[in-house]
N, C-alpha and C positions, 0 to 999 in steps of 0.2 A: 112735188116734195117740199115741205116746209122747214126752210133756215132754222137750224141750229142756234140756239141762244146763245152768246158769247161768255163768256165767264167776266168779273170785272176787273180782273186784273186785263183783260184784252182789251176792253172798252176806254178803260180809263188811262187819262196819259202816265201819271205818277201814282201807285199808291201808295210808295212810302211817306208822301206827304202827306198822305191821311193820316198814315200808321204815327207821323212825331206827334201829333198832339196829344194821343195816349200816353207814349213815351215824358213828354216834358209835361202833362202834368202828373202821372206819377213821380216823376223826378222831384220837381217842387214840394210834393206832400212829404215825401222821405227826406228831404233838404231841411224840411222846418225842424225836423226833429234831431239831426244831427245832433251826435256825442249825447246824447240825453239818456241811456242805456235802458232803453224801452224795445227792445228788438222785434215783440209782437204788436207793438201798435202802429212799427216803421212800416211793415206789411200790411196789416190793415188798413193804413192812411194811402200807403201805395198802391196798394189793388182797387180801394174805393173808386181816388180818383181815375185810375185807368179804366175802368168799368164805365163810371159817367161818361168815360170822354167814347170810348168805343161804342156805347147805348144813342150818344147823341150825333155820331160821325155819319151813320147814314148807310154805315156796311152792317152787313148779318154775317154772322156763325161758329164754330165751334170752338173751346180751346181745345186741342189736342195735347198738348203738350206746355208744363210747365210745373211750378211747384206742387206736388201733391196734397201737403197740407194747408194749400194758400185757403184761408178760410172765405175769399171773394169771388176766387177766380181760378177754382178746381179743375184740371181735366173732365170734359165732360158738361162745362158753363157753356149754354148758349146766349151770347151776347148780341143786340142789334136788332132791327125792327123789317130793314128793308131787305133789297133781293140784288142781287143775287147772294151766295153764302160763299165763305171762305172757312177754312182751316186755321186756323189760330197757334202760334209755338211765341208763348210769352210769360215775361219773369218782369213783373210788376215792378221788382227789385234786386238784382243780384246784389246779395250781399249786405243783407239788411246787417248783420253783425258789425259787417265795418261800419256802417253808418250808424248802428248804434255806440258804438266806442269811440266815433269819431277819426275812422281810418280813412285811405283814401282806396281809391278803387273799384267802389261801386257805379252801377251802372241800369238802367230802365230798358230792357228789349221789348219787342215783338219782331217776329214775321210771319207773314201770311203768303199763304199758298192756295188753289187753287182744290177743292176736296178730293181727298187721297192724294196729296200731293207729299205725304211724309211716308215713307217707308213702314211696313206692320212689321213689329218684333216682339217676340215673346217677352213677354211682362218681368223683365229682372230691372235689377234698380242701375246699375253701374257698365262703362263700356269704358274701354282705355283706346286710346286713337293720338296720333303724331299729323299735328298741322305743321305745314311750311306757305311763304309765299309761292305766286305765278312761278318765278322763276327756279321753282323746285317740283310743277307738276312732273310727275313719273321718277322721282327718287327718291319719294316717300313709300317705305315695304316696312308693315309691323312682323313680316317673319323674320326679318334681319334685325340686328345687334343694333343698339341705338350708336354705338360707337360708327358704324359703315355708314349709316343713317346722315349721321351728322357730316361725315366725309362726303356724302354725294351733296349732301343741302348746300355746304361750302364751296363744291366744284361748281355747282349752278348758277353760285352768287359772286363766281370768282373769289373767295375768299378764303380762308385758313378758320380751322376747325376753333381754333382758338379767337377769332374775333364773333366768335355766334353768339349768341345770346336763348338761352331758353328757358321758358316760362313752366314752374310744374308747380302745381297745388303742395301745399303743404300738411302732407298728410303721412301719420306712420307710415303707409303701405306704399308709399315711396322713397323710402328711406333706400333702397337698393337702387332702383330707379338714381335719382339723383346722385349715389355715388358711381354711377357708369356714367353720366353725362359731366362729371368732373375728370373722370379717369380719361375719357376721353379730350379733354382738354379746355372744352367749353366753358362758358361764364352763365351761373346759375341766377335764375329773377327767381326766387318763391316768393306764392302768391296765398294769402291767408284765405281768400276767398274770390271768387270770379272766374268759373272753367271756362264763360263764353269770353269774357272780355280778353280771358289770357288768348282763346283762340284766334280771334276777330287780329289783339294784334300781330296774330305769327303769321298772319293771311295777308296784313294789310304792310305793301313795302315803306319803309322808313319809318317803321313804329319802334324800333328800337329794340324790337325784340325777334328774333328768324328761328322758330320754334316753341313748339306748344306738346308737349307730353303728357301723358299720364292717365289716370284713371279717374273718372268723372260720371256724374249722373246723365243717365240715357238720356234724358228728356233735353238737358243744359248739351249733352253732343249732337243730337240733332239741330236743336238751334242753332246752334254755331256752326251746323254745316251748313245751314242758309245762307249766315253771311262768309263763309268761306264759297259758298257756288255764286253769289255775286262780286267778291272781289276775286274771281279764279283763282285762288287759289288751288293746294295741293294739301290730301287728306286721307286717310284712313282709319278706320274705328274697328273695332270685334268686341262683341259683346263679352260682359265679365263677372262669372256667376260668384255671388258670393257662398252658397253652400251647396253642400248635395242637391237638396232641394231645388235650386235655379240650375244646376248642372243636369238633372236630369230631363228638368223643363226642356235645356236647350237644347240635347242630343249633340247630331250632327253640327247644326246651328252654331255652337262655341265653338267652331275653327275658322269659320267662313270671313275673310277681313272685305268691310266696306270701302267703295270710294263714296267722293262725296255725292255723287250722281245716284248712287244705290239708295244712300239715306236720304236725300231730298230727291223723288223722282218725279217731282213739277218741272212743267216746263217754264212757268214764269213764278220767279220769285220776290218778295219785297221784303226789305229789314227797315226799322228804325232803331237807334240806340239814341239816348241820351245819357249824359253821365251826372251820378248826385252827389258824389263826393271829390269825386277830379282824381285823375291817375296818367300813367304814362297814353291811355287811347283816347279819355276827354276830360275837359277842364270840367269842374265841379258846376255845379247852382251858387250862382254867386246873389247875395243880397241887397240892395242899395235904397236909398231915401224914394220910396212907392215906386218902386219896380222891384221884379228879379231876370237872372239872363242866364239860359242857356245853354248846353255848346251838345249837337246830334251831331249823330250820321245816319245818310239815308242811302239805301242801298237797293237798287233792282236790277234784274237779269234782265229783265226785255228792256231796258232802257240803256241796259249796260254802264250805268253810270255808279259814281259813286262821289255823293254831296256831303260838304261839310258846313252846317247850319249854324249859326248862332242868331239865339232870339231872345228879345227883351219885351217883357212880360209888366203891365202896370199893373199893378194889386192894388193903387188907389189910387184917386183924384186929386190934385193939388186945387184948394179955395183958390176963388179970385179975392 
């Protein structure tokens, strides 16, 4: 009988040190252009560079997931030359807008999985899902009230409802949302843009934020349960149709709540983020006399680890 090929995430000691160099240099391309209000060419510059760097790293295969209209870097781009193949869930840029305006909080993902290693869902744009840290696995329940919600996150973290913190998109269709997370007593972040980063930090403890709510694109929820199953976190998502049309798509399917283990059903997982404009999860791209420097995280299930990177980049030569 002939041995089983191993996948490369089994082979390889780390792969999310492959996956930052994708991450920081898309980071950098979107860093050059800050505040310049070019917002389609912050994505183009970003997904270029991530493309080069993934073509030239030495991994093969698909993206699965990510921005739809990213014109580099589509669902459905096969990326890389070599063998074996991975599954792809990456955003060149979250948040090209901020970094076109010159906000903070943008941020460079990927993670890779192992093929089929992301959960199949019926084709709708939007899912709503409540992240908390490790120390709130099993009292995250999106059939309950977020007011009880937040009552269990606080009894896990030893703490009162009122010292939580939680992160919701700033979007009309949470305007209800957001005033149950005040009525109940909590301290509100809205976040202009970033569903993953706001996630990553409700997952990751002493980020300053202990809650992620709300209703976000399937593609940006699955990602962030990647890095929510490597910092164990605690999660749940249900898909969220926006018209008849996606409701009847989903049927039964629109009741069903996920944990994070249903939507990433890999068993070995990798994340890289690096950040391009700085925010409360990482300091920006910063630029200096022929260098630039900046600040990831690298995140894997079978390594069980979780690295915080900062790298300095020489963009030119100093004469003798």
């Amino acid at each position: 009988m002939q041995d089983q090929p191993r996948s490369y995430i089994d082979v390889r000691r780390e792969l999310a040190l492959d996956l930052v160099h994708a991450t920081e240099a898309a980071a950098l391309a979107a860093a050059r252009l800050l505040g310049r209000g070019d917002e389609e060419r912050i994505h183009e510059a970003a997904g270029d560079a991530m493309r080069r760097m993934l073509d030239d790293s030495g991994l093969t295969g698909t993206v699965v997931l990510g921005t739809r209209n990213d014109p580099i870097l589509p669902p459905g781009t096969l990326v890389g030359g070599g063998e074996p193949r991975l599954d792809f869930g990456l955003f060149p840029v979250e948040g090209a807008g901020q970094v076109a305006r010159g906000y903070s909080n943008a941020v460079s993902i990927v993670a890779a999985v192992d093929p089929g290693g992301f959960v199949q869902l019926p084709a709708v744009w939007y899912a709503e899902k409540i992240v908390a840290g490790p120390a709130a696995r099993g009292a995250v329940d999106l059939d309950d009230t977020i007011a009880d919600n937040l009552r269990r996150i606080a009894f896990a973290r030893d703490a009162r409802v009122q010292d939580l913190t939680v992160a919701v998109l700033d979007r009309p269709r949470h305007q209800e949302l957001i005033a149950e997370v005040a009525a109940a007593g909590a301290r509100i972040m809205t976040l202009e843009e970033g569903d993953i980063a706001g996630a990553v930090m409700a997952a990751m403890p002493g980020s300053g934020i202990d809650a992620a709510v709300g209703i976000g694109g399937l593609h940006a929820t699955l990602v962030a349960a990647c890095a929510v199953r490597c910092l164990g976190g605690a999660m749940q998502a249900r898909l969220w149709p926006r018209n008849d049309e996606e409701r009847e798509l989903l049927g039964e399917a629109a009741s069903r709540v996920y944990g994070v283990t249903d939507l990433v059903t890999a068993t070995e997982v990798a994340v890289a983020v690096t950040g391009v404009t700085g925010g409360p999860l990482l300091p920006g791209v910063a630029f200096g006399s022929g260098y630039a420097e900046s600040s990831s995280l690298l995140m894997s299930s079978r390594q069980a680890t979780v690295r915080r990177m900062t790298t300095r980049h020489h963009t030119a030569v100093a004469s003798g």
